[in-house]
N, C-alpha and C positions, 0 to 999 in steps of 0.2 A: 624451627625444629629440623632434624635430620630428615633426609627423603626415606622415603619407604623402605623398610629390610626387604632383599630380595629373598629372603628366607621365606617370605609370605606373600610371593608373586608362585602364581602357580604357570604350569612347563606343558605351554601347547604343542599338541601332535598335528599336522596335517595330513592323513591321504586316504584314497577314496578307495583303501582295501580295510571291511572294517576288521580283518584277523589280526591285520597289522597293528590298528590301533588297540585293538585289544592287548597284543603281545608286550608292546611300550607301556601300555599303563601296568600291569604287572611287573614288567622288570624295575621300572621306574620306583613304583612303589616299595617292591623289596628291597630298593638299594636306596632307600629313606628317601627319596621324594612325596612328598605327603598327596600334593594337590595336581591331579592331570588331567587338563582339559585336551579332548581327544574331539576333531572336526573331520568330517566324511567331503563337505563341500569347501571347495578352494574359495567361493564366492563370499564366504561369511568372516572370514578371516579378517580382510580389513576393518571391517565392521564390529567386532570382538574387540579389536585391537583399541580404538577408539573408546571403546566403553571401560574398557580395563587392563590394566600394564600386565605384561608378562613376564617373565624370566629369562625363557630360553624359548625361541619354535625352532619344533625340528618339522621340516619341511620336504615333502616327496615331488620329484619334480614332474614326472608322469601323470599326470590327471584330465580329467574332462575341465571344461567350462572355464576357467583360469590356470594356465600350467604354473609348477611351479620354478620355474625360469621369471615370469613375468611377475609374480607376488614377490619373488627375490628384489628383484629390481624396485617394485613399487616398496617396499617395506623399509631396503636400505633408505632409500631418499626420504622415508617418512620417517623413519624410527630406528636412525642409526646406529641410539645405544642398544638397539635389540640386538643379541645374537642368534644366528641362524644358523643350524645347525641340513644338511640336506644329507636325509637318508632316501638312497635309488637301488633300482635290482640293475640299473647300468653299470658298468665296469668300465667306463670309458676315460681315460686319461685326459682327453681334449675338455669332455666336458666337464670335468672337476677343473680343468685349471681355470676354467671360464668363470665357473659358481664362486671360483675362488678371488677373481678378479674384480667382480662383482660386489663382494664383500662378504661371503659367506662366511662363517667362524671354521667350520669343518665340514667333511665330504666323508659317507660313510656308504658302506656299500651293502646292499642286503644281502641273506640273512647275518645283521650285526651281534656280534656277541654280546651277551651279558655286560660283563665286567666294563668292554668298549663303551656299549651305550650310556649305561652310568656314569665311567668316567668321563666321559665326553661331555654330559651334561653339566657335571660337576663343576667341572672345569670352564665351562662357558660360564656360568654362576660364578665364578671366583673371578674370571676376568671381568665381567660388568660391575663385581666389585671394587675393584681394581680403580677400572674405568668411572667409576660417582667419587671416588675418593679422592681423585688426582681433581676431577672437576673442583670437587667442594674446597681441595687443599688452594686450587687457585685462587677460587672467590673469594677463600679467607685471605691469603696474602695482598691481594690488590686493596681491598676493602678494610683490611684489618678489625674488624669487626668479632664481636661473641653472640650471636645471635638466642642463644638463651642462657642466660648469665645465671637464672634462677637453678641450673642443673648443678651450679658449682656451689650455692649458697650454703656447703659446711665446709666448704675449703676457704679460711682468711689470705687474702691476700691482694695484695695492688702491685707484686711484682711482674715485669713487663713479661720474664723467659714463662712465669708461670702464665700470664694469658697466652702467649704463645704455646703451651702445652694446652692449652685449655680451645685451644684455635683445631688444634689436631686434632684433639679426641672427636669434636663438634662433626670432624670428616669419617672419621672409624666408625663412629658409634652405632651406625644402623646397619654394619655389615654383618656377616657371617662369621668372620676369621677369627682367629684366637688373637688377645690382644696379652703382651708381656710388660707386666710394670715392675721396673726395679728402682731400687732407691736404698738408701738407709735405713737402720731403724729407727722408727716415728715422725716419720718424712709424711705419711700419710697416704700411704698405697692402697689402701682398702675400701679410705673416704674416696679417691678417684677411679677406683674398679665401680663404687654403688653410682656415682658420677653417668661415667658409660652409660651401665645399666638404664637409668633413667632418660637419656637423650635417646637408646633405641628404641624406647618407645614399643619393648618386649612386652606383652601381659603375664609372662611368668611371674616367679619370685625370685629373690636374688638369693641365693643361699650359699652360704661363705662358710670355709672350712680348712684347719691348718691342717696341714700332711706332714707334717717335720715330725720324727719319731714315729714315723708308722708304718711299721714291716708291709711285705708284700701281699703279705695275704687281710692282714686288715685295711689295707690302702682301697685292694679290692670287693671286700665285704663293704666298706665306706660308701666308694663311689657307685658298684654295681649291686649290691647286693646280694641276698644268696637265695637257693631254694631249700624248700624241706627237706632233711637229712645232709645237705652238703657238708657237713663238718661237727665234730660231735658237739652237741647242746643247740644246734640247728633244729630247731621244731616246729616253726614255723616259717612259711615266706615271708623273706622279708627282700622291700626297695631300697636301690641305693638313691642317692643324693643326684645322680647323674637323671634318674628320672623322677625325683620333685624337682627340679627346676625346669623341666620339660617346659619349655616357649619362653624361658626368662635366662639367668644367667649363672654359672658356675664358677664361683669364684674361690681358687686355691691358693692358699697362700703357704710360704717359705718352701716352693718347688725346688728351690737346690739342691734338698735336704729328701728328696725322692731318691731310694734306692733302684739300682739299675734294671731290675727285672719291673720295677713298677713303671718306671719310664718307659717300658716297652710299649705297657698297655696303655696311657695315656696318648701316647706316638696314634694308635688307630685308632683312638675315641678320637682326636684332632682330625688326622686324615681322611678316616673314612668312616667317622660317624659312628663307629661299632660298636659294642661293648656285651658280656657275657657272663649272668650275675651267674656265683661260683656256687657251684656243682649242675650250672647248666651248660648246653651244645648248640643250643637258639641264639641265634643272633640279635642282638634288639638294636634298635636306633637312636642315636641322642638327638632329641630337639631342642638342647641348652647348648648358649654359645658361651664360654669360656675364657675365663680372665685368669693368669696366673700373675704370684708377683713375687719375688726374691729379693734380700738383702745380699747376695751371694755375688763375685762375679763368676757368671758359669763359662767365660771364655777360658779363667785357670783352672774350673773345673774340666772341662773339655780336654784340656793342655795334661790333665793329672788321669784321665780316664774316671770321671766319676761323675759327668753327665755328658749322655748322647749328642755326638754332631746335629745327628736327623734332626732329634729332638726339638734341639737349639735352633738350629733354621728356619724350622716349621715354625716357633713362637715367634721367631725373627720379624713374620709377617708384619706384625703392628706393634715397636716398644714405644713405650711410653718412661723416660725417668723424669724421678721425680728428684730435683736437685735439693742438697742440704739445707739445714736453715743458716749457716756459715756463708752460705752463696748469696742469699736471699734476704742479709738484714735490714734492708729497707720496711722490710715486712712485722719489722722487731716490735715500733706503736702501736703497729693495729692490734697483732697478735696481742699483746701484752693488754691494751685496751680490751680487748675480747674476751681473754681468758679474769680479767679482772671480777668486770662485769658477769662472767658466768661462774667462778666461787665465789664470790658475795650471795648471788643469788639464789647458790646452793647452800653455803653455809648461816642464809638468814641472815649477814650483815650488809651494813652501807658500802658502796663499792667505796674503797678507799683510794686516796688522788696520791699517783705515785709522785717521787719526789722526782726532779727534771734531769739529776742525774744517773736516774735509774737505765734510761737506754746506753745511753756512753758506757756505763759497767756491763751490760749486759751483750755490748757487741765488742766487748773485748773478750768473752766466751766461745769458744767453738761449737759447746750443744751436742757434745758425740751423739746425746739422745735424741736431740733435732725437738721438733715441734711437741713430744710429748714429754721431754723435759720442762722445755719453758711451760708447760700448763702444770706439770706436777712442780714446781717449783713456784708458780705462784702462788697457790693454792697453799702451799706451805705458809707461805708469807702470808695470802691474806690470812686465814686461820689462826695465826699469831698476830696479828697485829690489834693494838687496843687504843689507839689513837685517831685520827680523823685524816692524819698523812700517813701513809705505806712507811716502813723505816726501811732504810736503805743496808743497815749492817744485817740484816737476815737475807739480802741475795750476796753479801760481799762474805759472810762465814760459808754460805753452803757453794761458792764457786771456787773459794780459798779451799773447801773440802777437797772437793774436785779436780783442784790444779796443781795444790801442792805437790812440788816435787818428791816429795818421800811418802804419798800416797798416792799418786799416779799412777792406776795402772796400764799394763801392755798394752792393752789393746783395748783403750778408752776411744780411741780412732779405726772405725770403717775406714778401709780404702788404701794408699799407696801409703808409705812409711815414706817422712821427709826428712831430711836432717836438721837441725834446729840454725847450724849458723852453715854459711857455706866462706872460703876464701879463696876466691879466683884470682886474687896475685898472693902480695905477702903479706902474712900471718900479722894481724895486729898486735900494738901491746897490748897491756891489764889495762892500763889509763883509755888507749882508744879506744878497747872491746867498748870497756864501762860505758864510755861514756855513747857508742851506737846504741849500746841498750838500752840506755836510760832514755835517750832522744826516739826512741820506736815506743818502749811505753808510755811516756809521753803524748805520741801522736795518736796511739793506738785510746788512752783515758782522755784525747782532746783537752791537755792540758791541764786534767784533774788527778794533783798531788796523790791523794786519798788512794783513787785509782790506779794509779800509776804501781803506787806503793805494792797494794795489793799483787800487781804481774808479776812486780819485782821480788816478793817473797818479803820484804824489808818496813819496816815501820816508818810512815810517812816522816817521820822528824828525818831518819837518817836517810830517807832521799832529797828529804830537803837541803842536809849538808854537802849530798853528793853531788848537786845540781850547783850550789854556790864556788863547789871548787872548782868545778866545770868551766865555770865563768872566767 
C-alpha cells in the first residue's frame, strides 16, 4: 500500500517561547492545518520524532538545553525527508545561509506573517510530496512491480502502458495534490479516480459529481453550499459536496465544460484550500483531495481562451490518461470474456461461447465509445442470442451500423482528424488504389473474406471476384 498521506502527519513547532507557540497553532490552524504539535523543550524533539512521522518542524534556533543549530543538524542526518523549516528573532544573513547549508527547507525571521507562515508550511508539505512520489515513481520502475493489484480490480486489463499507469497512480495516490484524468469517452476515468481513492487509504467518501451544464452559481451552491436566505427559496442551511467528502475525495468530472468565473473558484479550493458557501464571508477549509477528469483537450481550450492557464497548471501536478480502447486491443478477450460473463449473469442466461472470429471483427473497429461500447454492445448480443454459440452477424450488423459511410457521423472520433489515404509520391491508379485497399482489409480481418467484405462496404462474393483479379 501507499506510505502515509502527509495530509495526516501533523506540523511540529519547537521553541521555548510558549506565546510563540501559541501564535503558530492559531495561524496554522486558520490557514487549514488541522493537527499542531507545539514542544517548549528542545530535548523531547528527537524522541517524538521516533514515536511518530511528522510533516513539517519548524524549528527556533535560540533555546536552552539543545540549540536549534544542533537539532538541525542531528534531524537532517536522521530524517532527511523531514523539512525544517527555522523560524528566529535573528536577522542575520550569515546564519541563514549556514541553516541553509545544513539542509534547512526555509529561514524565516520573527514576527512572521500570516499569510508567510502558512504558505511556507504549505509548501514544505507539497515538496515532501514531491519528494515520496519521485521515490516510489523509482522503486516502481527498477522493480516494475503493482504492489496492490486488488485497488484496480474493476479496471480489465493485461495491457503493459495500462500497468504502467497503474505503476503511477500506486506513487500519487496518498498525496495531497489534485490529480487530472483525461481520456476519451468510456475510456473509464471515474473507475480510475475511485482507484486513487482507494490506494490513499482516505476514510472519507468518495463523492463523484458531473459539473458540465452548470452555471456558476449552481456549480457553487453544488460544491460550497449556501446559507439561510442566500438566494431566494434558500430556507435552509445547506452543505456542499466539498464538505461531505471532508477526509476522502472529490471527484469532478467533464471539467472542460466549467464556465470561467467557476474556474476561478475551483483555482482556490486547489490552491489554497478555501471555499465560501454563497451568501457567506467565513472562510471554511477543504479536507477533500480532488480528482478532476475531461474528455476535452484543455490545451485548445486554453489556445481559444475558455479554460484558465493557472488552472490548467495547477491540475498539471498529477495527469493521468487513460488511452483508447483502439490503442489497447490486446485487451479486446479479456474485456469481451468479462463483459460476457457479466450479461449472461445479469440477463439470467448461460454465458454463451463466442465464435473464434469474433476478436479479428471486433479489432477492426475503432470504438469511438471505447470500453463502454464494447460492454453495451455485448450485452446487446448476448440478450439476442438463443443458441449455445454467440452469432457473429449481430456485432458485424451493429459495426456495419456504425461504419457505414453514408451513416457515419462527424465526429464519431475524439481527437485529431486523419485523412483516410495519404500519397507521398504519385497518385495511384483505380486498379492500384483497389487493390492497397483490399490488401489492408485483408490484413486488418486476418484474412477473413466475411470481414474483410464488411470494411470494404461490399458483399463477400464481390470481394471474392476482386481479389481473384488481383491475382
Amino acid at each position: 500500500m501507499p506510505e502515509r498521506d502527509t495530509a495526516g502527519w501533523p506540523v511540529m513547532v519547537v521553541d521555548d517561547e510558549v506565546q510563540t507557540l501559541q501564535s503558530c497553532r492559531i495561524v496554522l490552524r486558520a490557514g487549514g492545518i488541522s493537527e499542531v504539535i507545539c514542544l517548549a523543550d528542545s530535548r523531547k524533539v528527537l524522541s517524538l520524532l521516533e514515536e511518530r512521522p511528522m510533516g513539517v518542524l519548524l524549528l527556533d534556533l535560540s533555546m536552552p538545553h539543545i540549540s536549534g543549530k544542533q537539532l538541525l543538524v542531528k534531524i537532517r542526518g536522521e530524517y532527511p525527508e523531514l523539512p525544517v523549516i527555522i523560524i528566529t528573532g535573528a536577522n542575520d544573513v550569515d546564519t541563514a545561509v549556514e541553516c541553509m547549508k545544513v539542509g534547512a527547507f526555509d529561514y524565516m525571521v520573527k514576527p512572521v506573517e500570516r499569510s508567510r507562515l502558512v504558505s511556507g508550511v504549505k509548501k514544505a508539505l507539497g515538496f515532501r510530496d514531491l519528494e515520496r512520489e519521485n521515490r516510489l515513481l523509482r522503486k516502481r520502475i527498477l522493480h516494475k512491480s503493482i504492489e496492490s493489484p486488488e485497488a484496480f480490480s474493476s479496471i480489465v486489463t493485461n495491457n503493459p502502458g495500462m500497468k504502467s499507469i497503474f505503476q503511477y497512480i500506486e506513487a500519487i495516490a496518498g498525496t495531497t495534490n489534485p490529480v487530472l484524468i483525461t481520456g476519451e469517452t468510456g475510456v473509464g476515468k471515474e473507475l480510475m479516480a475511485r482507484s486513487i481513492h482507494v490506494l490513499s487509504s482516505r476514510k472519507g467518501d468518495f463523492i463523484a459529481v458531473n459539473v458540465s451544464g452548470l452555471d456558476d452559481t449552481l456549480f457553487a451552491d453544488t460544491l460550497f453550499g449556501h446559507t439561510k436566505g442566500a438566494f431566494t427559496g434558500a430556507s435552509d442551511v445547506r452543505s456542499g459536496i466539498v464538505e461531505k467528502a471532508a477526509g476522502g475525495t472529490l471527484f469532478l468530472d467533464e471539467i472542460g465544460d466549467l464556465s470561467l468565473s467557476s474556474q476561478v473558484k475551483l483555482l482556490r479550493l486547489l490552491q489554497e484550500g478555501e471555499y465560501m458557501p454563497l451568501g457567506s464571508d467565513v472562510v471554511h477549509y477543504s479536507k477533500a483531495r480532488v480528482i478532476v477528469a475531461t474528455n476535452q483537450d484543455l490545451q485548445t481550450g486554453m489556445k481559444q481562451n475558455r479554460f484558465r492557464k493557472d488552472l490548467y497548471y495547477r491540475l498539471q501536478t498529477h495527469h493521468v490518461h487513460i488511452p483508447p480502447l483502439r490503442e489497447r486491443l490486446d485487451d479486446l478477450p479479456l474485456l469481451a470474456d468479462h463483459f460476457l460473463q457479466e450479461a449472461a449473469t445479469a440477463l439470467g442466461k448461460k454465458k454463451p461461447t463466442p465464435p473464434p472470429e469474433l476478436f479479428t471483427l471486433l479489432s477492426t473497429y475503432p470504438f469511438p465509445g471505447n470500453i463502454r461500447e464494447l460492454q453495451s454492445m455485448i450485452y446487446d448480443a448476448v440478450s439476442k442470442h438463443t443458441s449455445r454459440k454467440l452469432s457473429l452477424e449481430i456485432f458485424k450488423e451493429r459495426i456495419f451500423e456504425e461504419t457505414h459511410p453514408e451513416k457515419l457521423p462527424e465526429d464519431s472520433f475524439e481527437g485529431e482528424e486523419m485523412p483516410l489515404l495519404k500519397f507521398p509520391g504519385r497518385v495511384p491508379s483505380l486498379k492500384e488504389a483497389a487493390g492497397i485497399i483490399i490488401e489492408e482489409a485483408m490484413k486488418r480481418a486476418d484474412g477473413n473474406q466475411s470481414i474483410a467484405a464488411r470494411l470494404l462496404g461490399i458483399s463477400q462474393q464481390a470481394l471474392s471476384r476482386r481479389l481473384k483479379s488481383l491475382k
